[in-house]
C-alpha positions, 0 to 999 in steps of 0.5 A, spaced: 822 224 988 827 231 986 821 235 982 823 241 977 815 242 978 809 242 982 802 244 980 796 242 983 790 246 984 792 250 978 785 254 975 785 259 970 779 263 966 778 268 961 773 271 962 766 266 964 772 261 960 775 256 964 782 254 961 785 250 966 781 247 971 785 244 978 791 242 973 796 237 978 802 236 975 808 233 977 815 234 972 820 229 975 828 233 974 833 229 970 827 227 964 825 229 958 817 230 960 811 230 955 805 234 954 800 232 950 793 234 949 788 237 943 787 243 941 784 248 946 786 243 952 790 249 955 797 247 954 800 254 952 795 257 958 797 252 962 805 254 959 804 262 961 803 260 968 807 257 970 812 261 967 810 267 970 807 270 963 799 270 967 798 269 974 793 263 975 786 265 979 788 259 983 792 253 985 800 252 987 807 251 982 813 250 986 820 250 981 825 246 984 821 246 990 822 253 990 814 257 991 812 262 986 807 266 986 801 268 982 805 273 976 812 271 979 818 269 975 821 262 976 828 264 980 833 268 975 838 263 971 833 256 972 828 256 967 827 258 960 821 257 956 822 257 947 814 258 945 811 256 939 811 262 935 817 265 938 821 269 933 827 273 933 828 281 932 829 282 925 833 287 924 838 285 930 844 279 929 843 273 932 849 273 937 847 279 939 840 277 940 842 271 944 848 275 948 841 279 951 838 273 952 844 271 956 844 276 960 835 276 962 839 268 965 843 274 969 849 272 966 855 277 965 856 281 958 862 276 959 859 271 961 852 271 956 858 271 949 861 265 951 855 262 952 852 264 946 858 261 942 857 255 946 849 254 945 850 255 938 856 250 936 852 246 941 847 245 936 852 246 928 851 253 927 857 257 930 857 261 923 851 265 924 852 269 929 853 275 925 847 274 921 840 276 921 834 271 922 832 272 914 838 269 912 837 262 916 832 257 914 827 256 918 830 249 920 835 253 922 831 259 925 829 253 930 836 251 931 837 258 934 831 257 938 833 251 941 840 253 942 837 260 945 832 256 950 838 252 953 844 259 955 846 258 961 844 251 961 837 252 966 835 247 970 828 246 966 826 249 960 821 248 956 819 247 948 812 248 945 812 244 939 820 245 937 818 241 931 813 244 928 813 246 921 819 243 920 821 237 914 822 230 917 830 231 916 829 237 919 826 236 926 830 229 926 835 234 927 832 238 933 830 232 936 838 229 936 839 236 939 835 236 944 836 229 948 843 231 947 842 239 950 837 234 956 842 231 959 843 237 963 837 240 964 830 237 965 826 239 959 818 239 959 817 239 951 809 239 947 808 236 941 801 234 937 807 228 933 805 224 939 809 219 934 816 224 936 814 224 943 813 217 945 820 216 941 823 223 945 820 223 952 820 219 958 814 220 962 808 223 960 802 227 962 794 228 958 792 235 958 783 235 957 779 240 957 784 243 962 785 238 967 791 232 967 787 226 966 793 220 966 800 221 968 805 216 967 811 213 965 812 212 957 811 204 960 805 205 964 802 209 959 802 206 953 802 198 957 797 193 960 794 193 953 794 185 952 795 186 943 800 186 939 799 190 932 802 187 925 803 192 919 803 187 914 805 188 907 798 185 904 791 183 906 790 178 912 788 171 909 784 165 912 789 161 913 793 167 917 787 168 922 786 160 924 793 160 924 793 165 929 786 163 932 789 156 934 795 160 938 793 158 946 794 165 948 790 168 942 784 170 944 781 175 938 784 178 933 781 184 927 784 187 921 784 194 918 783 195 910 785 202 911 791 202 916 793 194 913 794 193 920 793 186 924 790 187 932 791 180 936 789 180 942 792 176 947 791 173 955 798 175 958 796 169 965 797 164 959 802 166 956 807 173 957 807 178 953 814 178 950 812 170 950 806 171 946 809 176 941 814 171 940 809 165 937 806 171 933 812 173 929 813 165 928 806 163 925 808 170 920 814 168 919 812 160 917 807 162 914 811 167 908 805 172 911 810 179 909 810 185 915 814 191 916 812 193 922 810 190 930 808 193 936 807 190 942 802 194 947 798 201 946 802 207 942 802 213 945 796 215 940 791 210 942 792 212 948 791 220 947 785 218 943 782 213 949 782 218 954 781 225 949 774 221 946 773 215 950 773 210 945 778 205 944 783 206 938 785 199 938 778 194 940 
């Protein structure tokens, strides 16, 4: 397997504070990986890192299979980074600003103006450069930060929370870019809206106090749960239950007041997952029981809230 980056061992302290303690991490190339975690589980240290902003006190990152050095900057042209708070010069034009930034990715000047006119329409905004960053919206500015994070088209980037702060048409937007601009470059993206990285993201990592506890495919992260999830449309009845109940493969099932969600489990050696989900759908159907919603497996969240705090967000 062709990596865009390889960690392992990687610790960083500050102080008597250990942040990142032996983080092993594997960024497959060609994917869209996430990186989740809580508040203070060491992303962003974990970002400066291998990034070359903070040297680790200890451990190995490769890009590329390329060794960096602790401190070192991935090779020129490779890598970019769009931090959470990154923010534009206020009182220099835009396109001027990305045409710097092109030329940090060891572009020529001729080189870095055409690419800031190609990263800019690539993301609709060919119109701005000319215009400082408070005439944009802040949807927009994020439009140009993603546009920035992709001059040269390097061969990783990275994208800390790209949607945060952003209204829901807004950071669909951001996530339509994204997978566009990604089909050239590998992008490892973090995000608390594990909802938007399950729908963006291949592969995944958990990031707990400062060590990776599960890395996976999106399949093998939020599989092997033997439950299908109904978000119904009113309360459960006793006939639904027993109808459910009386399934061969059923084996529990328990309803949420507060989620007004429907957990059945099931033993897949009776009957396959799909299989299963299949009479489900058929027992709500013949019963007229309304649903808006179902889920077959674990989500993304559940699976966070299992290996962050060990309890089982779906028994």
């Amino acid at each position: 397997m062709s990596l865009a980056l390889r960690v392992r061992g990687l610790q960083k302290s500050y102080g008597s504070h250990a942040v990142l303690k032996g983080v092993d991490l594997d960024v497959p190339t060609g994917v869209v990986f996430g990186l989740v975690g809580p508040n203070g589980a060491g992303k962003t240290t974990l970002f400066s890192t291998v990034s070359g902003y903070l040297p680790q006190d200890a451990g190995a990152v490769e890009h590329f299979g390329v060794h960096t050095p602790p401190g070192g900057a991935p090779p020129k042209g490779t890598y970019s980074i769009l931090p959470q708070d990154a923010a534009f010069l206020p009182t220099v034009n835009l396109g001027a600003q990305l045409e710097f930034y092109g030329r940090l990715q060891g572009l020529s000047a001729k080189a870095a103006k055409t690419e800031r006119a190609r990263v800019l329409d690539s993301v609709g905004l060919p119109e701005v450069a000319r215009q400082k960053p408070a005439a944009l919206s802040h949807g927009m500015q994020k439009r140009v930060g993603i546009a920035q994070a992709f001059i040269g088209t390097p061969r990783l980037v990275i994208l800390d929370e790209p949607t945060a702060g952003l209204d829901p048409t807004a950071a669909r937007q951001v996530r339509g870019l994204i997978r566009e601009l990604a089909r050239a470059s590998t992008v490892l993206v973090s995000s608390h809206n594990l909802s938007e990285m399950e729908d963006l993201c291949s592969e995944f990592a958990i990031l707990h106090e400062g060590r990776i506890v599960r890395q996976d495919n999106l399949a093998g992260v939020i599989g092997g749960a033997a439950v299908v999830i109904f978000r119904l449309g009113g309360e459960v009845t006793e006939a639904l239950r027993q109808a459910m109940l009386a399934l061969p493969s059923v084996t529990d099932l328990d309803w949420s007041d507060d989620t007004e969600r429907l957990r059945v489990h099931f033993d897949p050696e009776v009957l396959a997952p799909p299989k299963a989900a299949q009479a489900m759908l058929a027992v709500l159907v013949d019963g007229g029981t309304p649903f808006v919603e179902m889920q077959l497996g674990k989500s993304l969240e559940d699976r966070f809230i299992e290996e962050t705090t060990g309890v089982d967000a779906v028994g």
